[in-house]
VEXLO-353882 format. One line per 8 residues: number of its first residue (from 1); their letters; for each residue x negated, y negated, z of N, C-alpha, C, CB. Coordinates in pm, whole numbers. Each point is the difference from the previous one (the first is absolute). Glycine has a CB too. Layout:
NUM> a> X,Y,Z,X,Y,Z,X,Y,Z,X,Y,Z ~ ...;
END
This chain:
1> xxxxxxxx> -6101,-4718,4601,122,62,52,71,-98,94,-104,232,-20 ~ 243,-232,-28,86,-66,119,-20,-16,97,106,50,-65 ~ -81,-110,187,-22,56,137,134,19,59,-222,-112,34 ~ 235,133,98,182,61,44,25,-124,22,24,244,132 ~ -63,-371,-120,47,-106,77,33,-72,-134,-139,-1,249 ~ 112,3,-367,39,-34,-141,141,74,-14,-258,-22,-102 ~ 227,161,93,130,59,-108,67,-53,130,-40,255,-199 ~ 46,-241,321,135,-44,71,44,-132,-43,-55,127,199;
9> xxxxxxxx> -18,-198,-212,37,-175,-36,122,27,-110,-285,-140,19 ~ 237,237,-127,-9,-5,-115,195,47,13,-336,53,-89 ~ 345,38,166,221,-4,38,15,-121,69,77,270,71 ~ -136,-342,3,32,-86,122,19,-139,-138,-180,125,297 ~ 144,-115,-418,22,-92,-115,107,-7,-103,-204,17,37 ~ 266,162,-4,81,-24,-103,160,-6,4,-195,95,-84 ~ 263,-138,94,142,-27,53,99,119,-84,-49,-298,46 ~ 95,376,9,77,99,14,130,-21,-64,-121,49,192;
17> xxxxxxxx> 141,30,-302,138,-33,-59,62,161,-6,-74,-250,-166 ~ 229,206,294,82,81,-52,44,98,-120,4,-149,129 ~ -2,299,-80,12,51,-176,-100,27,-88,160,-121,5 ~ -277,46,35,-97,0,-157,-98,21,54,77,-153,-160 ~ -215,230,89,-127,-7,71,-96,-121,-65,22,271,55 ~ -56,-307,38,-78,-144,0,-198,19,29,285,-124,130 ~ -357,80,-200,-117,37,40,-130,-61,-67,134,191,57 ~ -255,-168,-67,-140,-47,-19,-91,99,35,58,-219,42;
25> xxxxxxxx> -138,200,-154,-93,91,-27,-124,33,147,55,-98,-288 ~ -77,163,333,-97,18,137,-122,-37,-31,105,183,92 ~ -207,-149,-139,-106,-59,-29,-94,38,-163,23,-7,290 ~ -5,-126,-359,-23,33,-136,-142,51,-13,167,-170,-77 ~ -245,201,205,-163,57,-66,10,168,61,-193,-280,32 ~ 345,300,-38,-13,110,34,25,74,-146,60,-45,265 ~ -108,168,-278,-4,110,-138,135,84,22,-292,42,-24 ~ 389,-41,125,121,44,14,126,-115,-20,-130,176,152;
33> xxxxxxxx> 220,-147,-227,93,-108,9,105,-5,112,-38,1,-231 ~ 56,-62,359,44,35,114,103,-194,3,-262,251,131 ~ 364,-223,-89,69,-139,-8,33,7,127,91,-38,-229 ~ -40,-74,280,41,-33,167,148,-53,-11,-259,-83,97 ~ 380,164,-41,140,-1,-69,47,-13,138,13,150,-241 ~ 100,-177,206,110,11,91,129,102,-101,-77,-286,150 ~ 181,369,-67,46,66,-90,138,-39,5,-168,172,6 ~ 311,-112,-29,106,-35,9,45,-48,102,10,115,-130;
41> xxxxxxxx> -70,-82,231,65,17,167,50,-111,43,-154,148,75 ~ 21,-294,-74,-160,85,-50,-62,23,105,-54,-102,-200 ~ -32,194,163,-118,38,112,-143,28,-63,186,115,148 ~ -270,-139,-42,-116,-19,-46,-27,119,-111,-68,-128,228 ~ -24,94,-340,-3,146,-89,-131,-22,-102,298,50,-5 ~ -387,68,-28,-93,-35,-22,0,90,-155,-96,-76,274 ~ 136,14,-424,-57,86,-123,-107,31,-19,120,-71,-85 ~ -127,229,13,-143,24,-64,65,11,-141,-165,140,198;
49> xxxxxxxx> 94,-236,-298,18,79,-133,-75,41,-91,136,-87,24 ~ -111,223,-55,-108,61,-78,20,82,-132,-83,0,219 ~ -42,-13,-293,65,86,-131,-2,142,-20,-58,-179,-98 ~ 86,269,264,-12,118,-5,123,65,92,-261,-35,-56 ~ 311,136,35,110,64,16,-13,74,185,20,42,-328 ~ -63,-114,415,-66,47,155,122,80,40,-165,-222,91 ~ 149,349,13,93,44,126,20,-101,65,-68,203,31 ~ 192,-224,3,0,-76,116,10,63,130,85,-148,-139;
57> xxxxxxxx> -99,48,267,32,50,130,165,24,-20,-212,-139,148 ~ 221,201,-10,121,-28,15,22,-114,102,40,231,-71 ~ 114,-254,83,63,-112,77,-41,10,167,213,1,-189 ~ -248,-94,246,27,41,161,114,-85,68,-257,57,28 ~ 270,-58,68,137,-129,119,-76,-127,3,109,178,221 ~ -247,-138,-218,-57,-187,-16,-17,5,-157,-178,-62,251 ~ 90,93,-345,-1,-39,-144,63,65,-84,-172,-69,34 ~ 230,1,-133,120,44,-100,-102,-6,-93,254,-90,65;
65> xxxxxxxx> -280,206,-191,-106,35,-61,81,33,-166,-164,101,257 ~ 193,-211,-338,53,1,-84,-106,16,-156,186,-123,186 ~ -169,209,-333,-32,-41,-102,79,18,-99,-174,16,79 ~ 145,-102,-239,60,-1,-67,-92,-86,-82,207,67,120 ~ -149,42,-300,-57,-60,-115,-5,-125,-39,45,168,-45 ~ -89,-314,46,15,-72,-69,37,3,-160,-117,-45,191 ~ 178,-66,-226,38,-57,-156,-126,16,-100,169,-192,103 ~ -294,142,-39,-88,-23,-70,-114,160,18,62,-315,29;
73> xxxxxxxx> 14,432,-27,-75,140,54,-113,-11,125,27,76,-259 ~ -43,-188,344,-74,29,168,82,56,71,-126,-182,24 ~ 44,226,86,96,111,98,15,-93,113,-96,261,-56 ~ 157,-316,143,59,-75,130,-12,75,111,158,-110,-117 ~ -263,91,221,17,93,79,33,-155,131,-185,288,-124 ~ 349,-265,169,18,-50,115,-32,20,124,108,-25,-119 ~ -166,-65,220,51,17,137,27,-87,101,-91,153,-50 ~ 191,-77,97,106,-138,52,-3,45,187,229,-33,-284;
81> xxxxxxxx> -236,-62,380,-45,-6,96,160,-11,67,-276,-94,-58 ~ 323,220,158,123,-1,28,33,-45,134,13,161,-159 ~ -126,-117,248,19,-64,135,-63,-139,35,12,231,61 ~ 5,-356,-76,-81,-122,18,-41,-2,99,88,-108,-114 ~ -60,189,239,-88,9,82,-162,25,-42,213,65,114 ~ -233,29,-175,-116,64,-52,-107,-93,-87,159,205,3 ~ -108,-374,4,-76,-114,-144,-137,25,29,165,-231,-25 ~ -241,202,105,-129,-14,6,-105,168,3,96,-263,133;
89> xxxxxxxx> -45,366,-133,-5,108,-15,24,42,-187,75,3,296 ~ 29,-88,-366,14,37,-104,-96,-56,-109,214,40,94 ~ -243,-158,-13,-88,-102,-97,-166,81,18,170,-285,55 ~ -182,321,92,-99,80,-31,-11,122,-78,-24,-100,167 ~ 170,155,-172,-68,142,-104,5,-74,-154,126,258,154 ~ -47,-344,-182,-21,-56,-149,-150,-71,-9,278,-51,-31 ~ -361,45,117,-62,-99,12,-121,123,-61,125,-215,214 ~ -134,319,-145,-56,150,57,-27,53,-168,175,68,285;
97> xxxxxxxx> -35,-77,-376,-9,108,-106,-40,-54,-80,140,123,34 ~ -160,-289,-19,-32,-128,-137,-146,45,41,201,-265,-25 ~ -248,269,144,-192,1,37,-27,139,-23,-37,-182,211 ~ 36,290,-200,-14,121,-11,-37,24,-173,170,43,236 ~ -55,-74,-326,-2,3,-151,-51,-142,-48,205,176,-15 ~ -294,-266,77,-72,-85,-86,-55,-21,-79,16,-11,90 ~ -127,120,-5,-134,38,-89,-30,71,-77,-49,-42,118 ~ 184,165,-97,17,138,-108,-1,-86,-147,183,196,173;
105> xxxxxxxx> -208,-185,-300,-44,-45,-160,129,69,-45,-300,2,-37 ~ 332,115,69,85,85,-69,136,-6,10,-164,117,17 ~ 227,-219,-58,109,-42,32,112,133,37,-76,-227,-151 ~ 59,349,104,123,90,63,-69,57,82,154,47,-167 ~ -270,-74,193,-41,117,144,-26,-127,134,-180,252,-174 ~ 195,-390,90,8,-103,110,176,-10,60,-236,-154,-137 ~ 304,208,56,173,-29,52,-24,126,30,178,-175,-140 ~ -216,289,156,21,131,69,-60,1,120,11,111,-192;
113> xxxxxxxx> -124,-187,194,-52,-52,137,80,-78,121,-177,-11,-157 ~ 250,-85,61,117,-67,81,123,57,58,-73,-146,-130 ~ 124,280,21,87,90,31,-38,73,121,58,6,-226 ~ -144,66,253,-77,38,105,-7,-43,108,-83,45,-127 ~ 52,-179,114,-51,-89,111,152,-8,94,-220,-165,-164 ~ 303,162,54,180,-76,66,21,128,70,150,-174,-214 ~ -139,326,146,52,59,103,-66,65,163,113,22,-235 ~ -264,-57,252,-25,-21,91,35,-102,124,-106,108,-157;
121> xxxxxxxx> 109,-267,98,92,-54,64,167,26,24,-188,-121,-66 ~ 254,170,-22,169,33,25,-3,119,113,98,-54,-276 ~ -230,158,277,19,83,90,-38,-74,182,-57,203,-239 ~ -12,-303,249,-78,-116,63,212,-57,89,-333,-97,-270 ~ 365,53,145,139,-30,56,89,41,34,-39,-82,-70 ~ 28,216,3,113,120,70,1,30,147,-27,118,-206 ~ -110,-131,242,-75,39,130,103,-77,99,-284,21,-89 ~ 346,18,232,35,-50,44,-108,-97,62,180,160,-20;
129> xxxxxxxx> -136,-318,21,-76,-101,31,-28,-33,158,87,-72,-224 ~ -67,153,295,-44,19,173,-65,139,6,215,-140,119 ~ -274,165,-239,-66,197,14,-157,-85,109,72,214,-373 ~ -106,-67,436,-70,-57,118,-137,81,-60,207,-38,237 ~ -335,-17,-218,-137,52,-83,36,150,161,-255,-312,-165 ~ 227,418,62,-56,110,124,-150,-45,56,131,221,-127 ~ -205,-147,235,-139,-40,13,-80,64,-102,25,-32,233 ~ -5,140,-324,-97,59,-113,25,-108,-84,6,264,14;
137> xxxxxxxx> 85,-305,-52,9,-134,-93,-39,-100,75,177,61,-133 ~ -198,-106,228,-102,-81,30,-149,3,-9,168,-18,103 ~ -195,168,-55,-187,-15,-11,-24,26,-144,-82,106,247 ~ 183,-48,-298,-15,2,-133,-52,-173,-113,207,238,83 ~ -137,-330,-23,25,-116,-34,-165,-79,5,287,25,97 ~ -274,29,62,-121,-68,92,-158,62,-55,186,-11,243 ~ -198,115,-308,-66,60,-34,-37,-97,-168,97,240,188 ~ -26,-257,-230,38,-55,-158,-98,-117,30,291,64,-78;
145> xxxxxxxx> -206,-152,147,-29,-87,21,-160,-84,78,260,87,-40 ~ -286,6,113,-120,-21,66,-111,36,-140,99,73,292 ~ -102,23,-394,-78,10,-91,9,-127,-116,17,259,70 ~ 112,-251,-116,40,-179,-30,-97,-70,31,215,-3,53 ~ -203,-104,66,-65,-64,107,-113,-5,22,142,34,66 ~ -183,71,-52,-179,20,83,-50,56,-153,20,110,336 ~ -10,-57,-467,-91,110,-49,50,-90,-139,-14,290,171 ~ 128,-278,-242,56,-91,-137,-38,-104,-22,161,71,11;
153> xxxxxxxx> -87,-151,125,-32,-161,-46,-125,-22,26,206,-97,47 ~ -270,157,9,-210,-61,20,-41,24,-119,-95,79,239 ~ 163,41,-327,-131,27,-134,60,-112,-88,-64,301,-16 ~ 186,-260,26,113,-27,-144,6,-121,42,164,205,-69 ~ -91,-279,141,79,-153,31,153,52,10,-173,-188,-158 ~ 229,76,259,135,44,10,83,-30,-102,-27,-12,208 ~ 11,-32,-311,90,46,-146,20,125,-60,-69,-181,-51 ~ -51,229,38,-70,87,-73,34,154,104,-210,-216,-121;
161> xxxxxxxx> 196,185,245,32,132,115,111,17,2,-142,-25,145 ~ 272,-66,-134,177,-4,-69,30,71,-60,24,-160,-21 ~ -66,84,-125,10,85,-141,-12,116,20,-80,-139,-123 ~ -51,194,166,-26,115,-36,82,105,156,-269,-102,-189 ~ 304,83,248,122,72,122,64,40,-53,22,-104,148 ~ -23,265,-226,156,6,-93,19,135,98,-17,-106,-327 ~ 14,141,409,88,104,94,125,-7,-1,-147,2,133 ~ 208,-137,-77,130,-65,-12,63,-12,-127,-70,-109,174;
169> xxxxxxxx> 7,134,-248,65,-18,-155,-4,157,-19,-101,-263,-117 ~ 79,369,175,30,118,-42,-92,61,-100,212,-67,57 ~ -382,18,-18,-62,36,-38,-61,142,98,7,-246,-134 ~ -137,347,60,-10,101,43,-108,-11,120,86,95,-226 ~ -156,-227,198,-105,-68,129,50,-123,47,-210,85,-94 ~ 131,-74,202,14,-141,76,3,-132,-80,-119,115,174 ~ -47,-77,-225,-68,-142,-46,-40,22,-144,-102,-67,238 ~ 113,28,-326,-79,42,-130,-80,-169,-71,223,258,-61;
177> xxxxxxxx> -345,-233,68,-55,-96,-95,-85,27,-85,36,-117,133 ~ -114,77,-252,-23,34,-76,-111,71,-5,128,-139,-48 ~ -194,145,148,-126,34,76,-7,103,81,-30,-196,-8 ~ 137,215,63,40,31,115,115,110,71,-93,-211,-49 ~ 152,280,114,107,22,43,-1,39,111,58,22,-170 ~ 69,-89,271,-26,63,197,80,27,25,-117,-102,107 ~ 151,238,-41,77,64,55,32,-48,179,-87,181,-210 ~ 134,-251,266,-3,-66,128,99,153,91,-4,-348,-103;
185> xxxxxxxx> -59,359,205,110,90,101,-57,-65,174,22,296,-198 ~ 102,-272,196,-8,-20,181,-54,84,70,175,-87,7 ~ -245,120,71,-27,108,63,-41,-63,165,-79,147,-254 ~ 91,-57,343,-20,-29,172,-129,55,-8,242,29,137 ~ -336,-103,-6,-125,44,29,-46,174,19,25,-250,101 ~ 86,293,-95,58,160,67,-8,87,-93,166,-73,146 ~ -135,-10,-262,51,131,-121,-133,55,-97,268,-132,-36 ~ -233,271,26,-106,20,-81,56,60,-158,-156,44,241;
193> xxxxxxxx> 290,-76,-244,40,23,-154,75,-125,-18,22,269,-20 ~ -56,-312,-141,79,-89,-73,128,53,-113,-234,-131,41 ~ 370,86,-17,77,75,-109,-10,-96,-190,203,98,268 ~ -187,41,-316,-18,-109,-176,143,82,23,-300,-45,-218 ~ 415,-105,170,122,51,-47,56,70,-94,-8,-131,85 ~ -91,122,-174,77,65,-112,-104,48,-110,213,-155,45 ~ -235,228,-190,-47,43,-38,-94,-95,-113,168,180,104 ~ -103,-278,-88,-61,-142,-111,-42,-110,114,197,21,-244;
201> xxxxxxxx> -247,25,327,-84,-64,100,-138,-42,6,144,105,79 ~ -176,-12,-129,-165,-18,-27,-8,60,-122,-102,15,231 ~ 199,55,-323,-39,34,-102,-47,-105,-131,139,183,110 ~ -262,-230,-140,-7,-69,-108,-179,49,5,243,-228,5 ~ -246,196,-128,-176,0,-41,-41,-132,8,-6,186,-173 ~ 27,-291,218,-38,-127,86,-62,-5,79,131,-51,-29 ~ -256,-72,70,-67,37,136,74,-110,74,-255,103,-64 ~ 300,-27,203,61,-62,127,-57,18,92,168,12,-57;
209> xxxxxxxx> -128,-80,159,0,68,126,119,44,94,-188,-118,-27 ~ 137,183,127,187,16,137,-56,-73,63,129,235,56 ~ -82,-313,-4,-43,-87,128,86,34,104,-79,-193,-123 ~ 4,211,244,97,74,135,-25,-127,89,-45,308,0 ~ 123,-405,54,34,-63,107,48,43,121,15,-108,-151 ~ -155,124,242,29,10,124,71,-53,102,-137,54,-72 ~ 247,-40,94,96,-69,132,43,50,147,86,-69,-196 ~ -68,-3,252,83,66,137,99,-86,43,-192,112,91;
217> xxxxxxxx> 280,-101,-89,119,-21,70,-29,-110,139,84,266,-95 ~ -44,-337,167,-37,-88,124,84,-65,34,-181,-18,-39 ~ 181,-46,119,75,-146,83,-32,-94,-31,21,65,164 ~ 39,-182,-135,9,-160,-67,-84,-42,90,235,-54,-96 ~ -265,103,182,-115,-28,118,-130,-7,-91,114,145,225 ~ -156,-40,-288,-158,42,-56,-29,-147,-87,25,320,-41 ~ -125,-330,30,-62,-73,-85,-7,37,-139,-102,-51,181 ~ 122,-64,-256,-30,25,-125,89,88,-85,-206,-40,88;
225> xxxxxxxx> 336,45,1,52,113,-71,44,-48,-147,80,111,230 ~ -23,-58,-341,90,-12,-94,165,20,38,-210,74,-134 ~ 292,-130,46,133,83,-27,40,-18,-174,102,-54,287 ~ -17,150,-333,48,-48,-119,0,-152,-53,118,193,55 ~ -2,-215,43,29,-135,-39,-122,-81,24,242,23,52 ~ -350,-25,28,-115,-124,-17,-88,51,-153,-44,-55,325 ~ 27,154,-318,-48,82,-130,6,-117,-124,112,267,88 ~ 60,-242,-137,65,-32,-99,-24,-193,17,189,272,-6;
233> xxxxxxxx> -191,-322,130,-6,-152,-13,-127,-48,-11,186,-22,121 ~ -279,105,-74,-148,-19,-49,18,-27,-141,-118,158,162 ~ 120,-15,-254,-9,-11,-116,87,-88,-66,-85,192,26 ~ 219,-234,11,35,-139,-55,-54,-131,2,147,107,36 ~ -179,-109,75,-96,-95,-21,-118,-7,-55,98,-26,134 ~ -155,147,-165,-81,-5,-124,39,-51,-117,-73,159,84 ~ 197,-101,-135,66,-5,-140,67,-132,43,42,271,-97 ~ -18,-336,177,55,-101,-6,-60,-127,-115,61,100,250;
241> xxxxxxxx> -152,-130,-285,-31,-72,-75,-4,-11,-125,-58,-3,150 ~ 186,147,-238,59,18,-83,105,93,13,-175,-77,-87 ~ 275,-52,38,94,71,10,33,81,-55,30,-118,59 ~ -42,190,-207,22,138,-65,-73,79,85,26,-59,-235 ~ -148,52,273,-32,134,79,45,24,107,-159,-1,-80 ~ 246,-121,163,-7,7,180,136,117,-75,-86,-317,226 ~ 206,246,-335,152,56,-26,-80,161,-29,194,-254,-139 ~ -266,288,17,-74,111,7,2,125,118,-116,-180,-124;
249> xxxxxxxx> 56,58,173,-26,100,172,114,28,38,-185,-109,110 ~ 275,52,-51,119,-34,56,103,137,-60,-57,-305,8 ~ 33,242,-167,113,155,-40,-50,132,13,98,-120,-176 ~ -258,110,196,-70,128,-3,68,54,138,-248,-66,-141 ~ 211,-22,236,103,25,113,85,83,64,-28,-130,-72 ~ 176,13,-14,134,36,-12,10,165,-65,64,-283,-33 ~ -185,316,-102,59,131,-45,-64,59,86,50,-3,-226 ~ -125,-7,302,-63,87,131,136,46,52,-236,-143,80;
257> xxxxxxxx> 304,100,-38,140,71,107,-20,-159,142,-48,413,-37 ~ -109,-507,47,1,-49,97,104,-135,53,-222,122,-55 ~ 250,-63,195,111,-49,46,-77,-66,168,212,203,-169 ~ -230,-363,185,-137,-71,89,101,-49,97,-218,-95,-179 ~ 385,144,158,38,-30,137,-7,161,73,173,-241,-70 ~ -163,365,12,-67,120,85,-65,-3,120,-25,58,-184 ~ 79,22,290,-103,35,122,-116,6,-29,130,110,95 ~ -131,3,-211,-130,70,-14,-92,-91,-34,88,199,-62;
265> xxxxxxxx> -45,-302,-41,-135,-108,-74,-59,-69,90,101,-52,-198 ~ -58,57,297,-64,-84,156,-69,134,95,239,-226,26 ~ -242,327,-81,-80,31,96,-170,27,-40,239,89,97 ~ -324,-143,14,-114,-4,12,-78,119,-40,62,-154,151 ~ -204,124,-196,-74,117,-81,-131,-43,59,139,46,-244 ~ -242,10,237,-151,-4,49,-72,24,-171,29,131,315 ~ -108,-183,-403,-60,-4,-140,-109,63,78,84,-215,-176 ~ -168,378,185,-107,27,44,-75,-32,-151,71,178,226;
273> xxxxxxxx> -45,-101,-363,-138,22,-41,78,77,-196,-191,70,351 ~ 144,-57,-431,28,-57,-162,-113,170,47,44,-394,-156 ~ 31,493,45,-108,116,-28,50,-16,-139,-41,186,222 ~ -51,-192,-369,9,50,-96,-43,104,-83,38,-160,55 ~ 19,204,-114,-14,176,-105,-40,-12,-116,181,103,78 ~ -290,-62,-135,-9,-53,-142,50,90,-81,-183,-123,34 ~ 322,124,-167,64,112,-65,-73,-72,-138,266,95,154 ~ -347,8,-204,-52,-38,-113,4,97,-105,-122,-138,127;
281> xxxxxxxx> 104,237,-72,-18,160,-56,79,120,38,-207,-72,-5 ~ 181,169,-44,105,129,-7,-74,63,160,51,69,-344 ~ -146,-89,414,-73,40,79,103,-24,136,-244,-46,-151 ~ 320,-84,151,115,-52,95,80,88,-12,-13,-217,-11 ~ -10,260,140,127,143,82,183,-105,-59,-211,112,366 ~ 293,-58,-450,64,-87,-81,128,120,-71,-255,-201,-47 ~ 372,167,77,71,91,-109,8,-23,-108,100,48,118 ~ -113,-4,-251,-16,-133,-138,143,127,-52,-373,-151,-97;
289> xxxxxxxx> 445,21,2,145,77,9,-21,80,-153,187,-208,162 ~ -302,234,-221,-44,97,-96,0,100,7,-84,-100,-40 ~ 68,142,194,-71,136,58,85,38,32,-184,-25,68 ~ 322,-27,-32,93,35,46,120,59,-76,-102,-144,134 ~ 182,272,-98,68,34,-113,152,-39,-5,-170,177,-11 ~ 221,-232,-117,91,-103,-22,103,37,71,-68,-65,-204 ~ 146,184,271,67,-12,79,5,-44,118,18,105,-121 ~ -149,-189,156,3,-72,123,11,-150,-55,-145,181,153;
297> xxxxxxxx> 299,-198,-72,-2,-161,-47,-51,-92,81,179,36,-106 ~ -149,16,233,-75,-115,89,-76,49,119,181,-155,-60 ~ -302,116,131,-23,33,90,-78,-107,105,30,211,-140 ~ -36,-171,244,-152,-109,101,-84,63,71,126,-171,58 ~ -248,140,-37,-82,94,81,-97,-78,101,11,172,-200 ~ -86,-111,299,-85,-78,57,-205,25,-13,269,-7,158 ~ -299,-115,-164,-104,65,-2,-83,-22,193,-4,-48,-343 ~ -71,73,322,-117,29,164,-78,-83,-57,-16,260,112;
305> xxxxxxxx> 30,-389,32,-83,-97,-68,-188,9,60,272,-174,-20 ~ -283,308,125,-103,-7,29,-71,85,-102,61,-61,228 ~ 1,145,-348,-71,45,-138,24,-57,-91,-8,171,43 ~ 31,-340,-60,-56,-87,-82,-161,-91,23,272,5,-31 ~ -288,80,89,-146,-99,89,-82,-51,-102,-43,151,212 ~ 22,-46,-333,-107,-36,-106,47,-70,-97,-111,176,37 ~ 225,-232,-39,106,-84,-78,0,-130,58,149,188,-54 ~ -213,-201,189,48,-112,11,-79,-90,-17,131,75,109;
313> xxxx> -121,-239,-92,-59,-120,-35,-40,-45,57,77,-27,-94 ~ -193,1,123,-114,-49,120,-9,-116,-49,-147,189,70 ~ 192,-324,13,-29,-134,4,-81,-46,57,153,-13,-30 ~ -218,-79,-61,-127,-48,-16,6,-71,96,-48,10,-213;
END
């Protein structure tokens, strides 16, 4: 797979002609046909072409989201980059939908993957670009991340703990590996309930765990404290020694909502202590959305984490 510091080269090569779209193929070991264009403007613009008839997004104020039949019956799916402010942001989401649909075999469920992938980022750009993390979206973050960090990358390796982070991608868990799945939540030394957001939270016949991260709140005084932002530069510097995974990380990030000039990402945390839940069986106090009758579309509930006791995971 490409890396982001390639496909960028890869416009920074091609000289821009008035009127016409100008371009080169993105990376030929990829199983998607994706070209690197410039468009009438021109402005940066990235084709997908495929031999299947896709929805498209719609248009936003930063990307102009164009398709149309080719001569030879492929479908053209444009996108054209409207604010140049936004270059290094755009190259990452083109960068984002080429890595995501690599590995997919199935060439229309690998460009539906990519379709997917884009309108999570266009909603990423809509966002006003000074939105401020609340503090639940912070421990929320901090919570993610500390399981990342301390529990992923020790089993897995930090490639492998990345990859598998699909929360941010709008998955129904935190963490999913093939082995595996972790539910990460923040929780204060204080609390004795954890919230599951939603009804596809823990619902799967998969064995996982919840992992509850103990925190407290503190001063820059305490020792040892954490903040977001040291969090996130730790783990870059993990991933730093590849660059697809550090960019990986990075966009996992960005679709987080995280914003490291924030008050909040600077403020200090105390790491007491990692409790895990083992969800293996129907025996896990659990809403499973079977049981539930179809006029409930959505719900969240809490469980009492001092009547998970016999659930939980005693480390060796």
């Amino acid at each position: 797979m490409i890396t982001k510091t390639e496909l960028s080269t890869l416009w920074e090569a091609i000289i821009p002609q008035q009127g016409q779209t100008v371009g080169r193929r993105a990376d030929p070991q990829h199983p998607l046909d994706f070209f690197i264009t410039y468009d009438e403007i021109p402005n940066l613009q990235l084709i997908l072409l495929t031999d299947y008839q896709l929805s498209l997004p719609c248009s936003s104020k930063q990307i102009l989201v164009r398709g149309n039949k080719r001569a030879d019956g492929r479908n053209a799916i444009c996108f054209s980059l409207e604010d140049k402010k936004l270059k290094d942001q755009f190259v990452s989401l083109c960068w984002d939908i080429m890595d995501c649909s690599f590995e997919i075999h199935d060439r229309k469920a690998a460009a539906q993957s990519a379709i997917k992938r884009f309108k999570m980022w266009q909603k990423l750009f809509a966002e006003t670009r000074n939105k401020k993390l609340s503090e639940t979206e912070v421990k929320g973050l901090i919570g993610e991340l500390s399981v990342l960090k301390e529990i992923c990358v020790k089993k897995y390796g930090i490639k492998k703990a990345v990859s598998g982070w699909v929360g941010p991608l709008g998955a129904d868990r935190d963490f999913v590996f093939e082995d595996m799945w972790y539910e990460a939540k923040y929780v204060s030394l204080s609390m004795d309930k954890v919230s599951i957001s939603s009804l596809d939270q823990l619902d799967t016949d998969d064995c996982g765990e919840l992992v509850l991260g103990r925190f407290e709140k503190t001063s820059d005084e305490a020792e040892g404290y954490i903040t977001l932002n040291s969090l996130v530069e730790s783990i870059k510097e993990l991933a730093s020694a590849d660059e697809n995974t550090l960019v990986s990380f990075l966009n996992r990030m960005a679709l987080s909502g995280y914003n490291g000039e924030s008050e909040q990402a600077d403020q200090p945390y105390v790491f007491q202590r990692f409790e895990k839940y083992r969800v293996c069986s129907d025996s896990f106090p659990r809403i499973r959305r079977s049981r539930v009758p179809v006029a409930i579309a959505q719900c969240s509930y809490q469980l009492s984490i001092p009547a998970l006791q016999q659930w939980k995971v005693e480390e060796p």
